[in-house]
C-alpha positions as CSV (number, residue, x, y, z in Angstrom):
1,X,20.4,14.8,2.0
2,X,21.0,11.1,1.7
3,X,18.5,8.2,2.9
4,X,19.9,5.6,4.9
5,X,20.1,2.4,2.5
6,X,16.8,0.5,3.5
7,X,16.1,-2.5,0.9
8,X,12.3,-3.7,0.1
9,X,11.5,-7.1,-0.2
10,X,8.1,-7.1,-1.8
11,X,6.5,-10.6,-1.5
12,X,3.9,-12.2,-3.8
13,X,1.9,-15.5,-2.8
14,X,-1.0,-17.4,-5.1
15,X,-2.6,-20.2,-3.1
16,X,-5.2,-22.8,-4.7
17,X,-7.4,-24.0,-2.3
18,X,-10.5,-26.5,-2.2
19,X,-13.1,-26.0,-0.4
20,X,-15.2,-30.0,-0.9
21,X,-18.1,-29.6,1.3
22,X,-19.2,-26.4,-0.1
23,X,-22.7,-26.7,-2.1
24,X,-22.7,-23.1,-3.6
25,X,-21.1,-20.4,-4.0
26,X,-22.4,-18.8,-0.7
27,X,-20.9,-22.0,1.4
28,X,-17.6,-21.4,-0.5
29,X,-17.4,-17.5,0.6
30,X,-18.2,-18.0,3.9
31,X,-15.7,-20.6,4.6
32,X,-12.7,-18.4,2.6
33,X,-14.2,-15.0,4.8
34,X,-13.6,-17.0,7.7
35,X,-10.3,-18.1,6.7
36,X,-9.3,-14.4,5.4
37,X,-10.5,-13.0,8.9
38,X,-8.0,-15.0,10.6
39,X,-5.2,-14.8,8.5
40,X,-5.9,-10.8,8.7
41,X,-6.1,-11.3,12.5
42,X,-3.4,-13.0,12.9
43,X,-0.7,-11.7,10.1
44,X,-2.3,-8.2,9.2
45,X,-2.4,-9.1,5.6
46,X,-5.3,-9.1,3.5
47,X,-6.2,-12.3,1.5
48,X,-8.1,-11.7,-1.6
49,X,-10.3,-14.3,-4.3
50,X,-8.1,-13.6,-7.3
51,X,-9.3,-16.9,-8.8
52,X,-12.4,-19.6,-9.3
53,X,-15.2,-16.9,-8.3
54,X,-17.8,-18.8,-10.4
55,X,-16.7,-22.3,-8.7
56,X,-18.8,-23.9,-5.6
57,X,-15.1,-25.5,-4.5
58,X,-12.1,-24.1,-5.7
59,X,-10.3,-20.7,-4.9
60,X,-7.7,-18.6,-5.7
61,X,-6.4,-16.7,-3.3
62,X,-3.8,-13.5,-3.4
63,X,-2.1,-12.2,-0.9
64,X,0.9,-9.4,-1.3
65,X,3.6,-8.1,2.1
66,X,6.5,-6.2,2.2
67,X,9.4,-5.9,4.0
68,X,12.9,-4.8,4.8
69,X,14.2,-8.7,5.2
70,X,14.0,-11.3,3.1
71,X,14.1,-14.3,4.9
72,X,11.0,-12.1,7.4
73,X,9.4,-12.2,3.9
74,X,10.0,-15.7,2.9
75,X,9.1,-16.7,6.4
76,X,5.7,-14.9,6.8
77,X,5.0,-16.3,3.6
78,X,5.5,-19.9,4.8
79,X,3.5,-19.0,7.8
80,X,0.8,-17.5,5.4
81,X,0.6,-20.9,3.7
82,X,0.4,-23.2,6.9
83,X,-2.1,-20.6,8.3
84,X,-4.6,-21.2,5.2
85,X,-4.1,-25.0,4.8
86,X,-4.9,-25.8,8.5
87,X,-8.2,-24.1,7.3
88,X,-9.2,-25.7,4.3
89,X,-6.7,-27.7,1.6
90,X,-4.1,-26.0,-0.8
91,X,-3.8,-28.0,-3.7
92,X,-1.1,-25.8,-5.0
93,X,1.0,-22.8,-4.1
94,X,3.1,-20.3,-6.3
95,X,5.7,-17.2,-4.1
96,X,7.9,-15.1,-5.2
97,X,9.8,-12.1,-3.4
98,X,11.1,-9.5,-5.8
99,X,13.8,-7.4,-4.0
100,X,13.7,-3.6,-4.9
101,X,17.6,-1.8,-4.3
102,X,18.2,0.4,-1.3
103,X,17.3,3.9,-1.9
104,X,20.6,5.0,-1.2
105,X,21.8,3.3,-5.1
106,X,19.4,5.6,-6.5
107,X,21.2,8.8,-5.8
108,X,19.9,11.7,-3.7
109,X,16.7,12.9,-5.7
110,X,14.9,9.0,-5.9
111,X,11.8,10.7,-7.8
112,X,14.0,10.8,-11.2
113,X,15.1,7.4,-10.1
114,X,12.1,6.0,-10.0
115,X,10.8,7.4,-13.3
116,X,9.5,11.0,-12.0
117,X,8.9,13.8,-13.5
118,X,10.3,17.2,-13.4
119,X,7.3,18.7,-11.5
120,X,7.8,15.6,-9.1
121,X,11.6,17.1,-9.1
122,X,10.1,20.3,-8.2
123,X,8.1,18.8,-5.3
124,X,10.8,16.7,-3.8
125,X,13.0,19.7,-3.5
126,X,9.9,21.9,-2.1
127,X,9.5,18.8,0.7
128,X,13.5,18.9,1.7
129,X,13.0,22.7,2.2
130,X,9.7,22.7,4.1
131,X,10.8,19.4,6.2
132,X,12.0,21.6,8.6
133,X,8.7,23.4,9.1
134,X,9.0,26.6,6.8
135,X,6.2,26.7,5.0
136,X,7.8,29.9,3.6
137,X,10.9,28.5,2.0
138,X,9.5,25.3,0.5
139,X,6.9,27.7,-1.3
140,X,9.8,29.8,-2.7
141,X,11.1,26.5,-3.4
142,X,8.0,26.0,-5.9
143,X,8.5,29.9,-7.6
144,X,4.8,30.8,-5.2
145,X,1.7,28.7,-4.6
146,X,-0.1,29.5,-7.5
147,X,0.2,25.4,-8.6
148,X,-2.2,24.8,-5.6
149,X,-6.1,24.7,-6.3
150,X,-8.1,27.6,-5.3
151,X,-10.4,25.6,-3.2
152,X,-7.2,24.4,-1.0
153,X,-6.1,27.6,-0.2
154,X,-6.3,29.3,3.3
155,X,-5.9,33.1,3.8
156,X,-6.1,32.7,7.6
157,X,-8.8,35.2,7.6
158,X,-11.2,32.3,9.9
159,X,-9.1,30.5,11.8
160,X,-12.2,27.7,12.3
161,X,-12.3,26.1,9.3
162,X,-10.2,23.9,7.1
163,X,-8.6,24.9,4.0
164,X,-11.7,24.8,1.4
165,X,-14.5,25.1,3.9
166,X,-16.9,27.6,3.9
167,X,-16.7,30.0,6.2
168,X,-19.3,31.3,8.0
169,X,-21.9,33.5,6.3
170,X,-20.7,31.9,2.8
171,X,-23.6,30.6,0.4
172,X,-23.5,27.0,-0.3
């Protein structure tokens, strides 16, 4: 099976902020919750103090996005930026976008690609069988189910429980 080729754009952006009228460190968090609450509102992306916690007025804030296009990525980076300065005042600003290849470069099995193991070899190939729904063949796929724990498994004996529940009448 091959993946269609889908890039990732994975974007990275370190904002120094100032926060003057704040008096302690409780004045300071308040204004930068306020200002991560909206730019999470707004964008979906959580901002996070990566910087200056012991400081009453300065900040370092984190934020991290990905996407399939970089100039969406460069873009909702800007608009990250002007969303946290009209709130309080960036005094610096480092980005970057690292772009990871499409999938497709990486051949068909992309867990050996990306540094996998043999086992995660194993499970890839158990996924492509059972992706149609046969829970049969992507267990045969494995050599049995023996790899998976006790406490998971389900003999379909009580059909009202989940797999590693007790069933009725069992001792805690």
């Amino acid at each position: 099976m091959r993946y269609p080729a889908i890039a990732v754009y994975v974007g990275v952006l370190q904002l120094t902020v100032l926060v003057p009228d704040s008096h302690s460190l409780k004045e300071k968090r308040a204004v930068l919750g306020r200002v991560k609450g909206r730019v999470r509102e707004r964008f979906g992306v959580a901002l996070t103090e990566v910087g200056g916690q012991d400081t009453w007025q300065r900040a370092e804030l984190g934020a991290a996005l990905v996407g399939s296009d970089a100039a969406y990525v460069e873009r909702a980076l800007d608009d990250l930026t002007a969303a946290v300065a009209a709130e309080v005042a960036v005094t610096a600003r480092w980005r970057d976008v690292v772009h990871y290849p499409a999938r497709d470069r990486m051949g068909d099995d992309w867990t050996t690609a990306a540094g996998g193991s043999a086992r995660d070899e194993e499970l890839a190939r158990a996924a492509r069988a059972g992706g149609t729904g046969d829970k049969a063949a992507a267990v045969a796929a494995l050599g049995g189910d023996d790899w998976v724990p006790a406490a998971w498994r389900d003999d379909g004996s009580d059909d009202d429980h989940g797999p590693g529940q007790p069933r009725r009448g069992d001792k805690p």
